[in-house]
C-alpha positions in Angstrom: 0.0 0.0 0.0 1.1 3.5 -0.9 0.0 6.7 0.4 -0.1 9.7 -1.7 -0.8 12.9 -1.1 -1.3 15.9 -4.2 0.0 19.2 -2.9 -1.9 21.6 -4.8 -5.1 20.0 -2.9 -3.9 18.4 0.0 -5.7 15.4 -0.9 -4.3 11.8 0.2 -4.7 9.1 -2.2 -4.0 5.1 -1.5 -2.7 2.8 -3.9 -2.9 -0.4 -3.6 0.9 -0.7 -4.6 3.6 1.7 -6.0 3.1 0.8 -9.6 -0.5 1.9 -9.4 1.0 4.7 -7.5 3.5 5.3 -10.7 0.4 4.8 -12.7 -1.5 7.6 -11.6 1.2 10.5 -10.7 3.0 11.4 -13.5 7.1 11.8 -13.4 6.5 15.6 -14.6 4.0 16.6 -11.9 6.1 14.2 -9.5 9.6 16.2 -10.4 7.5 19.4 -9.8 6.8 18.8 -6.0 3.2 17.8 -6.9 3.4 14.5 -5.1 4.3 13.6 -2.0 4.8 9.5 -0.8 4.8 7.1 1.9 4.9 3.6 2.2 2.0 1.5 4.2 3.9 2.2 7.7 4.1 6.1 6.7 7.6 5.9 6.4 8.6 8.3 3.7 9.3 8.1 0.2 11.0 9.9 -2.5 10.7 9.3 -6.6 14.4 8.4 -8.0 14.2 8.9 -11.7 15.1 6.4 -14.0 14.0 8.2 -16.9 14.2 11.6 -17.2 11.6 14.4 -18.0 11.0 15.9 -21.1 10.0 19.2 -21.8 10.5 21.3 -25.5 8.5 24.0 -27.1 5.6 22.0 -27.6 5.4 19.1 -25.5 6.4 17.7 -22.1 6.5 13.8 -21.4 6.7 12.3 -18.1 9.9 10.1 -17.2 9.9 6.6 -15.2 10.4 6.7 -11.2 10.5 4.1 -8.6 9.9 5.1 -4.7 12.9 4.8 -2.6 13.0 5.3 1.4 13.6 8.9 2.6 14.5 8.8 6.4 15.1 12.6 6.3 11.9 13.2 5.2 8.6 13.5 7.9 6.1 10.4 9.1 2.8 10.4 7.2 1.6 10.6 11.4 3.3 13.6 11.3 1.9 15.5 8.7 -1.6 13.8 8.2 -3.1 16.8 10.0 -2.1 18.7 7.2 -4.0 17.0 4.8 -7.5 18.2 3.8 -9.1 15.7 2.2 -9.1 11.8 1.0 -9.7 10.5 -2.0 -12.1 7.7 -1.9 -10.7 4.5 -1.3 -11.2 0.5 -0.8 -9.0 0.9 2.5 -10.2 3.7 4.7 -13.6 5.3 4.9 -12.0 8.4 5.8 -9.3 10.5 7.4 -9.8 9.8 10.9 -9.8 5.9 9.5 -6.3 6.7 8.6 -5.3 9.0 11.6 -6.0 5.8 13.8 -4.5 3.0 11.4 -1.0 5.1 12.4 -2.1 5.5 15.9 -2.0 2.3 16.2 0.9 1.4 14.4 3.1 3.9 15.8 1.6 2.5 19.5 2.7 -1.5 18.3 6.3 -0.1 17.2 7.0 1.6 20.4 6.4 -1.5 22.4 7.5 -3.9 20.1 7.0 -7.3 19.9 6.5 -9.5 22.9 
């Protein structure tokens, strides 16, 4: 599962995977700080292009990105209150859905397993 959120509306998306994530959010508004990601424990993410952008007089293409990890960047926790809206989605009915799927993950990763 990847979380998504697009900037310009602060609306979080979920994907059921990063390629569906890739999918939807093209490389060009990715590259332009249009897209921010984080994987299914909120860790962050960043996009590392493997192909670039394209832009000319006429036209602009979207390159190819996979998500990598990006410890330097905040927890989806962190920022979720932030976020406006969510798309709908087969996963959560909404955001306080979401707010308390991290609650509780961040509550099991501070007392570890047993």
């Amino acid at each position: 599962m990847i979380f998504a959120v697009a900037t310009d509306e602060r609306t979080l998306f979920v994907f059921s995977s990063a390629a569906a994530a890739n999918a939807y959010c093209e490389g060009i508004d990715v590259e332009d700080g249009g897209w921010l990601f984080w994987d299914e424990a909120g860790t962050a993410l960043a996009p590392e292009f493997l192909t670039s952008n394209y832009r000319d007089k006429f036209t602009v293409g979207s390159g190819t990105y996979q998500l990598v990890p990006a410890p330097h960047r905040p927890l989806l926790a962190e920022v979720i209150t932030e976020i406006n809206h969510l798309e709908a989605n087969p996963y959560f009915a909404d955001l306080s859905a979401v707010r308390t799927h991290f609650a509780i993950a961040t509550r099991t990763s501070q007392h570890g397993a047993q």
